[in-house]
OpenMM code with the backbone's topology and positions (N, CA, C; nanometers):
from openmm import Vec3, app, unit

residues = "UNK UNK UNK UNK UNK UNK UNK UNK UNK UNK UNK UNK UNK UNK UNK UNK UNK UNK UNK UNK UNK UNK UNK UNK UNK UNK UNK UNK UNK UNK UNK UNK UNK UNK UNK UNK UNK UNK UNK UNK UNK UNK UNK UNK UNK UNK UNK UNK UNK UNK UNK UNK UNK UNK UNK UNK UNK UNK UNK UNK".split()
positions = [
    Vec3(-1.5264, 1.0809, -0.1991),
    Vec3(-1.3963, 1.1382, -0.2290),
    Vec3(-1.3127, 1.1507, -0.1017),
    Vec3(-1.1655, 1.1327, -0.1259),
    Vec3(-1.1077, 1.1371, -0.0432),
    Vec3(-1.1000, 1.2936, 0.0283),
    Vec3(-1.0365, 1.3278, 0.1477),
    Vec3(-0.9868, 1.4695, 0.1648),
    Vec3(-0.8658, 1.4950, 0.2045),
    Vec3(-0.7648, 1.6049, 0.1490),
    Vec3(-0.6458, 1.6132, 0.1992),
    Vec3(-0.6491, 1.7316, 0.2821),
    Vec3(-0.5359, 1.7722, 0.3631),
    Vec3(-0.5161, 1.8674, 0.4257),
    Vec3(-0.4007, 1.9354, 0.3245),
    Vec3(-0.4075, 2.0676, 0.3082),
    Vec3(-0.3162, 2.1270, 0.2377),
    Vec3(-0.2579, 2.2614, 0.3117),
    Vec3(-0.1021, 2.2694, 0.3551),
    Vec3(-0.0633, 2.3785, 0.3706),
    Vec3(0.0496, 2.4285, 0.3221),
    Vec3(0.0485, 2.5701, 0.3693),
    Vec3(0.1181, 2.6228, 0.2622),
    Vec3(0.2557, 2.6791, 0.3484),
    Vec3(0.4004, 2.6154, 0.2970),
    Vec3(0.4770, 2.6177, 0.3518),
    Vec3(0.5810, 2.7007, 0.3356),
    Vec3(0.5898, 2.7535, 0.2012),
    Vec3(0.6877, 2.8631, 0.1452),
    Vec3(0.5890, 3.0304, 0.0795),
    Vec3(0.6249, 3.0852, 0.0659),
    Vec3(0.5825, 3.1983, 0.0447),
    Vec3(0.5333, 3.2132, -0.0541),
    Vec3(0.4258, 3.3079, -0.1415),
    Vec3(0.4723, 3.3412, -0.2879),
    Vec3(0.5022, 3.4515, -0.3327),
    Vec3(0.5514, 3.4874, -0.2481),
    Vec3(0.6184, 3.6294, -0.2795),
    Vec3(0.7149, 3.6136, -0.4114),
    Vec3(0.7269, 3.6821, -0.5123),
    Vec3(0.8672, 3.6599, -0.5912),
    Vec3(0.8118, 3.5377, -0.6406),
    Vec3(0.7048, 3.5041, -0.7049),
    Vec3(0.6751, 3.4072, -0.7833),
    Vec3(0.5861, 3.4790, -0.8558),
    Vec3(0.5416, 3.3299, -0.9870),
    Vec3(0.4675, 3.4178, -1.1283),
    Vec3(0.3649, 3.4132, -1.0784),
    Vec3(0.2827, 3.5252, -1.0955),
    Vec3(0.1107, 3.5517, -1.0973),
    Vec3(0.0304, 3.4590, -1.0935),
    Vec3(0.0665, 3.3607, -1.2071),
    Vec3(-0.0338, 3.2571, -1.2177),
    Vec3(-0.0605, 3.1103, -1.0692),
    Vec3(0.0907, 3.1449, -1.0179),
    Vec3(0.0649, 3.0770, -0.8941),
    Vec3(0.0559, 3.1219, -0.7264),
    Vec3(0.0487, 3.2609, -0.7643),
    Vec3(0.0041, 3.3086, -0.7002),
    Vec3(-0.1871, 3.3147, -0.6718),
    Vec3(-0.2087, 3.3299, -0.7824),
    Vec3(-0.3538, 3.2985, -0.7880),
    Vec3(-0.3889, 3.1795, -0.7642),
    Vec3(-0.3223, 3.0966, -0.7831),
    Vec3(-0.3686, 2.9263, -0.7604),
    Vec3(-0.3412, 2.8782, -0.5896),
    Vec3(-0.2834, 2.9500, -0.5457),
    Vec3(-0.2859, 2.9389, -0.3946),
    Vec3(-0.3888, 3.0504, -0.3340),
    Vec3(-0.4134, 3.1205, -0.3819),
    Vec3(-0.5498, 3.2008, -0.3278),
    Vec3(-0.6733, 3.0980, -0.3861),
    Vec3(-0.6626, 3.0485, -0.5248),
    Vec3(-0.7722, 2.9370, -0.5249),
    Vec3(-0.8201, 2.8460, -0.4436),
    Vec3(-0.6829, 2.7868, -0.4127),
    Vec3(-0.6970, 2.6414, -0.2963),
    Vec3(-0.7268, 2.7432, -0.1390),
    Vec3(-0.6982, 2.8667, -0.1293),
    Vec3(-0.7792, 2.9142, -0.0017),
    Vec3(-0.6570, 2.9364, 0.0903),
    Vec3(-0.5625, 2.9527, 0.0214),
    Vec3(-0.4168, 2.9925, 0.1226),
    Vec3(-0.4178, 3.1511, 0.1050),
    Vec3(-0.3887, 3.1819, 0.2160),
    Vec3(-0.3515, 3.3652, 0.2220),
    Vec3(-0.2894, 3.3574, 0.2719),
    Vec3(-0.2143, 3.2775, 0.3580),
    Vec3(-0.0987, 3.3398, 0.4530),
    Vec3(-0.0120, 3.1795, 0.4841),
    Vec3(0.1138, 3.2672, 0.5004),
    Vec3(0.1693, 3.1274, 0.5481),
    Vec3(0.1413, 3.0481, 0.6899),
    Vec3(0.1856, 2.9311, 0.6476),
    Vec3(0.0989, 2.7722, 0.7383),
    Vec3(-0.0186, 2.7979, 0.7509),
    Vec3(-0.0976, 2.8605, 0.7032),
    Vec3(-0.2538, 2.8260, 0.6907),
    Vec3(-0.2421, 2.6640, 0.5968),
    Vec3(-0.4055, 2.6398, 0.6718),
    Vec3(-0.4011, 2.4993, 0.6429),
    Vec3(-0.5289, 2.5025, 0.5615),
    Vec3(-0.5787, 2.4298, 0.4702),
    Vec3(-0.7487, 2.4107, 0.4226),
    Vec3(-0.7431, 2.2281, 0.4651),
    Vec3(-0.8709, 2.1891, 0.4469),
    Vec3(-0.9253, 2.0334, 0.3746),
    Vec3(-1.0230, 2.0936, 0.3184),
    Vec3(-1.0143, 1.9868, 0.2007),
    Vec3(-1.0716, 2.0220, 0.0897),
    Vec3(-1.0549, 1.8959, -0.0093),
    Vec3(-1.1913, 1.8121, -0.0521),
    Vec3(-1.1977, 1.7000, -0.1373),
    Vec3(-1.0961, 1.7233, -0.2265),
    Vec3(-1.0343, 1.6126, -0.2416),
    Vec3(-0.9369, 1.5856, -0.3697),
    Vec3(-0.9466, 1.5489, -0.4722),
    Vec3(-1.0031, 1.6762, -0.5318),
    Vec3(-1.1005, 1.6258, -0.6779),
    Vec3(-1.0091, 1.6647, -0.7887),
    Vec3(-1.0140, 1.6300, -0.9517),
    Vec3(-0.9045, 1.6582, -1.0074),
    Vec3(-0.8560, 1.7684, -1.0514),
    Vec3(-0.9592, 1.8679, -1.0065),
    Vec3(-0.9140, 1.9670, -1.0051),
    Vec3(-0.8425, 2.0309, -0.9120),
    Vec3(-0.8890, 1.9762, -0.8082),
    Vec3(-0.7661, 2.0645, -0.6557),
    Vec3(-0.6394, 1.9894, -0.7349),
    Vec3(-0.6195, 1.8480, -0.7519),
    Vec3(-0.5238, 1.7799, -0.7689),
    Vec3(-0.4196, 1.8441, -0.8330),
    Vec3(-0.4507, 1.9381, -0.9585),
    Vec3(-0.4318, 1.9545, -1.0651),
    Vec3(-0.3349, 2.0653, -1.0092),
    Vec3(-0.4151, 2.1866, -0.9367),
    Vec3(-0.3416, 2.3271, -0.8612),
    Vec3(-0.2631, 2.2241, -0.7586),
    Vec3(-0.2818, 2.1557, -0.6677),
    Vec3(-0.1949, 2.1261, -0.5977),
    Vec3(-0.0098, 2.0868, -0.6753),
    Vec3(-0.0136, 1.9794, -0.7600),
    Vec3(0.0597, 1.9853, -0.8554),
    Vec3(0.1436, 2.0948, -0.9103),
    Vec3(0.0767, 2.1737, -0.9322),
    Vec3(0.1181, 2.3375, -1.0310),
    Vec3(0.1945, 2.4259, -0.9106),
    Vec3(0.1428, 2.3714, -0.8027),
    Vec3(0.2683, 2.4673, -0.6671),
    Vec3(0.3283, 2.4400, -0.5291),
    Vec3(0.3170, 2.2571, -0.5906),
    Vec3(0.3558, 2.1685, -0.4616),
    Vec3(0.5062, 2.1694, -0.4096),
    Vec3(0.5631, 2.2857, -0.4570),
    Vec3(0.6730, 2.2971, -0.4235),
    Vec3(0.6436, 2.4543, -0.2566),
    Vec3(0.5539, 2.5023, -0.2816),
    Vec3(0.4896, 2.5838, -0.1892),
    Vec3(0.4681, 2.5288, -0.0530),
    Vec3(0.3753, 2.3993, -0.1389),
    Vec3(0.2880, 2.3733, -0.0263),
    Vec3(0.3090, 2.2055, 0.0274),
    Vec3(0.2013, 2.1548, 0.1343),
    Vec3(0.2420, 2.0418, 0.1955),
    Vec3(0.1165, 1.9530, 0.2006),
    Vec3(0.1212, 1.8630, 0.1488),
    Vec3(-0.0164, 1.7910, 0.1530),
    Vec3(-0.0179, 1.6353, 0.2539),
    Vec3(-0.1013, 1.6605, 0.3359),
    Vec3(-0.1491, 1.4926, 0.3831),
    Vec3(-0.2713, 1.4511, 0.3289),
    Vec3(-0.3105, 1.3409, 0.3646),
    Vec3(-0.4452, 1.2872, 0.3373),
    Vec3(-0.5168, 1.3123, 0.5266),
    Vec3(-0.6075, 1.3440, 0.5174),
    Vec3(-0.6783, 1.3199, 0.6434),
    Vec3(-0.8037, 1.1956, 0.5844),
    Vec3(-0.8451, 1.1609, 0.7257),
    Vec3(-0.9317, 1.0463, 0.7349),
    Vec3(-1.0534, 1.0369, 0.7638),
] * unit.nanometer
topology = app.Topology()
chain = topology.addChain("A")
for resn in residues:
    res = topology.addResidue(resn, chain)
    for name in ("N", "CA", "C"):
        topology.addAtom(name, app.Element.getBySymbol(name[0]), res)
């Protein structure tokens, strides 16, 4: 599996619950924290649901 780097670029303050929890899923607590983490279809799936948050590359 591939791995991306994911960070988190906007806040979630003043957003719905449910994506708030989905960025504590993927392992964000604070802003520009970064994870890698396989890109399986489930990260895929949360990444999607709050990629307006956050910032994704592929690492190698």
């Amino acid at each position: 599996m591939a791995k991306i780097k994911i960070t988190q670029t906007k806040s979630g303050i003043d957003r719905p619950e449910r994506q708030k929890r989905t960025l504590k899923a993927l392992g964000l607590r604070k802003m520009h924290a970064s994870v890698e983490v396989e890109a399986t279809a489930q990260i895929m799936g949360m990444v999607k649901a709050v990629n307006h948050l956050i910032t994704v590359e592929e690492v190698k």
